[in-house]
Every structure is written in structure tokens, then in C-alpha cells.
C-alpha positions as CSV (number, residue, x, y, z in Angstrom):
1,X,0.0,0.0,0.0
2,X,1.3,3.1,-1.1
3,X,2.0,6.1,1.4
4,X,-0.8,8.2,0.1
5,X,-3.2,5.1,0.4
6,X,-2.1,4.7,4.1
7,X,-2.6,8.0,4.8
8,X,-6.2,8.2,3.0
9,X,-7.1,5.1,5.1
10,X,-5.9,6.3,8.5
11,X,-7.8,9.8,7.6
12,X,-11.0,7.7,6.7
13,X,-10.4,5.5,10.6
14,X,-10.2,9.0,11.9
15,X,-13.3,10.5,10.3
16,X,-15.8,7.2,11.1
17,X,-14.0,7.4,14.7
18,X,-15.2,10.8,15.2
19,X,-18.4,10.7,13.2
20,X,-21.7,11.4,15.0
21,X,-22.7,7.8,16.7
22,X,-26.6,7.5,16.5
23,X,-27.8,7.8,20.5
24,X,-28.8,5.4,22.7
25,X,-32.6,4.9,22.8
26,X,-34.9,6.1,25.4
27,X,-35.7,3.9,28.5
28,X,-38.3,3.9,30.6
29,X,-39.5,1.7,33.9
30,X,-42.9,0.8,35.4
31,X,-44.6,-1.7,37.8
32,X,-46.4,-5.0,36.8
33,X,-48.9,-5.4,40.0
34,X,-48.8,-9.2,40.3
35,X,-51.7,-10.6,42.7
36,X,-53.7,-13.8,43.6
37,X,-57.0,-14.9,45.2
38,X,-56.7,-17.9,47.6
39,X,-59.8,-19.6,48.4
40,X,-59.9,-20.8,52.2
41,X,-59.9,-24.3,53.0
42,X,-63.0,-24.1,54.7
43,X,-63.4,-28.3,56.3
44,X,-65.8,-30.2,58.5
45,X,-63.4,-31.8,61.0
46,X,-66.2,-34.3,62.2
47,X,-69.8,-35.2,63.8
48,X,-70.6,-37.0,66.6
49,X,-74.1,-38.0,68.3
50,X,-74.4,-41.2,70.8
51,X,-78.1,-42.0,72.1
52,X,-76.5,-44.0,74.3
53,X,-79.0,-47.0,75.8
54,X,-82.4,-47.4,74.6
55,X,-84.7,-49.6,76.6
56,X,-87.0,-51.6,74.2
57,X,-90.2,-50.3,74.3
58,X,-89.8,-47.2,76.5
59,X,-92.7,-44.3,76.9
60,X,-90.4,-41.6,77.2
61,X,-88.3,-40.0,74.0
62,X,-84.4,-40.3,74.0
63,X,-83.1,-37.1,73.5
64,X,-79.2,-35.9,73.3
65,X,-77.2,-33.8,71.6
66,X,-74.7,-33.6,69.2
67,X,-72.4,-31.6,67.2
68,X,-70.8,-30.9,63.7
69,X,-67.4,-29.3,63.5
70,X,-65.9,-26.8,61.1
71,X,-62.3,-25.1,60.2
72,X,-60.8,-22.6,58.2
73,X,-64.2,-21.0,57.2
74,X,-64.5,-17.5,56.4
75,X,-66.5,-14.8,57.3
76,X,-70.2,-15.4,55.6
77,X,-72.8,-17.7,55.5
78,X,-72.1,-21.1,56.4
79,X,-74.5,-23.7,55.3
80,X,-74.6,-26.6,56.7
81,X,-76.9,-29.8,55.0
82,X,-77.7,-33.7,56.6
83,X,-79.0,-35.7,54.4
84,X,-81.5,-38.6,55.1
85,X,-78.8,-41.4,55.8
86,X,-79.7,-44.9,54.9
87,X,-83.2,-44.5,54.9
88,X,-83.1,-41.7,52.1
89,X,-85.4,-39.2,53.7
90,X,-84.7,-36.6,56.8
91,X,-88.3,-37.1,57.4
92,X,-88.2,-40.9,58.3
93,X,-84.2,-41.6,59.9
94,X,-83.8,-44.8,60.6
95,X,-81.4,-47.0,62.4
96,X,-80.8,-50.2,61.7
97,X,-79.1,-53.6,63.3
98,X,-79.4,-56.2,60.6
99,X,-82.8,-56.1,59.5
100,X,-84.3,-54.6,62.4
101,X,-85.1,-50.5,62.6
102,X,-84.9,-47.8,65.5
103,X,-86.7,-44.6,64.2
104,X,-84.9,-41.2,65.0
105,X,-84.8,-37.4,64.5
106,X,-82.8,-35.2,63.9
107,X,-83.0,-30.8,64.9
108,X,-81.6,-27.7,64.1
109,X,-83.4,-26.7,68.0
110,X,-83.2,-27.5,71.0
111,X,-86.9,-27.7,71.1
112,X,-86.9,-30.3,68.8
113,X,-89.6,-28.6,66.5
114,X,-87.3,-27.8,63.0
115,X,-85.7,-30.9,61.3
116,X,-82.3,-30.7,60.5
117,X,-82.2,-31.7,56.5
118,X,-81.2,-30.1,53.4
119,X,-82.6,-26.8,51.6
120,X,-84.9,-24.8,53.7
121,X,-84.5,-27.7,56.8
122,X,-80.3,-26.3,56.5
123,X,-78.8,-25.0,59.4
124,X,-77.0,-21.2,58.6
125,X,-74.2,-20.2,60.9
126,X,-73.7,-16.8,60.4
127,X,-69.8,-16.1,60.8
128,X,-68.3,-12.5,61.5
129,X,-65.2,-13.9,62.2
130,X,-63.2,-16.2,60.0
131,X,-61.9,-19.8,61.4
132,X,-63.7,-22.5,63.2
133,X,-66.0,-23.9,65.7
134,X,-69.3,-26.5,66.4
135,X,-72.9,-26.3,65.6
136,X,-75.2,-28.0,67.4
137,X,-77.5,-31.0,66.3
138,X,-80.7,-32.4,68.5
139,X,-81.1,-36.2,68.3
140,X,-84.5,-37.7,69.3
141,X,-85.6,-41.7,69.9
142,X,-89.5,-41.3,69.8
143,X,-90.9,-43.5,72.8
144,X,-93.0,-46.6,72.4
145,X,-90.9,-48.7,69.7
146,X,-90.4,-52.3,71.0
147,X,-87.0,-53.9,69.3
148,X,-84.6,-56.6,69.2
149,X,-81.8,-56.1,71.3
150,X,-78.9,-55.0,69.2
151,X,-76.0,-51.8,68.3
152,X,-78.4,-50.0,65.9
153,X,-76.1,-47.1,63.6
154,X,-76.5,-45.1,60.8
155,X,-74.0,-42.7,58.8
156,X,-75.7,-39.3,57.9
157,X,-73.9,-37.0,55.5
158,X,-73.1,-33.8,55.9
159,X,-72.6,-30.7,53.1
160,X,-71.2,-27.7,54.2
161,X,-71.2,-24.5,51.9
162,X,-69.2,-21.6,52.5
163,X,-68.5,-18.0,51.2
């Protein structure tokens, strides 16, 4: 490369080393609001009613009480629902050993006047305060039913609805 070519090239170097470079772009920053609903974990924890001992043919009604137990609701309506157990129907509960029936009720009162069941026969626990706790449930043996001896049982279910 000749002299006058070296120096053209260097000149050229010098001239793109000092041309204008093209500026950097604009930048801005903002927020992304990130967020998540978590639904409570609202739970029966269990149920428990025992008669105890029913004399065959007895006058008198058994009563006793029960309860249902709840966790982790939150604040609202809680409704809770028994259905009918093995007989089907919360009008007609029914025990049974073997073959062999023991009638029973069960209430949302302790009057024993409003069955405990599903839809309008519900129970509503109205919560202010989120978390847990035990609603009642009235048991009744009508009097004058002459069985078998025997452990009579059933298994009611229970629905709970929650906010």
C-alpha cells in the first residue's frame, strides 16, 4: 500500500472514529402489580351424636345432643346440609341392626320442632369472624318402639357450603 493510500485510510479510521454515533434509545420503567386470590380451606373436622342406651319399648323420647365441626371458614354464610342417611329421607331416619329398625330425628333446636335436613331444613351459621368452631345437632328416639336387642347405627352425610 502506497503512502498516500495509508494515509487516506488512517484519515477515513479517523473521520468514522469521530463521526456522529446515533444515541442510545430512550428507557423507561414501570410496575407489573402481580396478585392472587386464595380460596380458604374451609373443612368439616367431624360429627358426633351417641343415644346411648335405649330400653326396648320405653314411653319416654331419648333425647341428646350432638355436634358438627368446622375449620378454616370464612367470614359469611355457612350452610350446613344432613342428608336422610340410609333411609333416604330426613323425614323418616332410621337405624338399623341387621334387619331390624330404631326410628330417630334429627333438629336444628333444641326444642326439637325444626328438622335438621337439606334446603330450607339447613342450618346457617352466620360467621363475623373467619376460622372455626361446632354447631349443634338435636337427636330424638320417639318412645314406644319395641325392638330386638342389638347396636343400631347409621351414617348421615353432611354438606357444608361456604362463602
Amino acid at each position: 500500500m502506497t503512502r498516500a493510500a495509508c494515509l487516506a485510510a488512517g484519515l477515513l479510521g479517523v473521520g468514522l472514529a469521530l463521526a456522529p454515533r446515533p444515541a442510545p434509545a430512550p428507557t423507561t420503567t414501570g410496575t407489573l402489580a402481580v396478585s392472587a386470590v386464595v380460596q380458604t380451606s374451609c373443612s368439616l373436622t367431624g360429627g358426633t351424636m351417641s343415644f346411648g342406651t335405649y330400653t326396648s319399648g320405653q314411653t319416654a323420647n331419648l333425647d341428646t345432643d350432638g355436634q358438627i365441626g368446622f375449620a378454616n371458614c370464612p367470614v359469611g354464610n355457612l350452610v350446613f346440609e344432613l342428608d336422610g342417611g340410609g333411609s333416604g329421607s330426613i323425614t323418616a331416619r332410621r337405624m338399623k341392626s341387621g334387619s331390624n329398625e330404631l326410628n330417630y330425628q334429627l333438629y336444628r333446636n333444641s326444642n326439637r320442632t325444626a328438622l335438621f335436613g337439606t334446603g330450607t331444613n339447613a342450618y346457617t351459621e352466620i360467621r363475623l369472624v373467619a376460622g372455626g368452631g361446632t354447631i349443634p345437632v338435636y337427636g330424638r328416639i320417639p318412645g314406644n318402639q319395641t325392638l330386638p336387642a342389638g347396636n343400631y347405627a347409621d351414617t348421615v352425610n353432611v354438606t357444608l357450603t361456604f362463602p
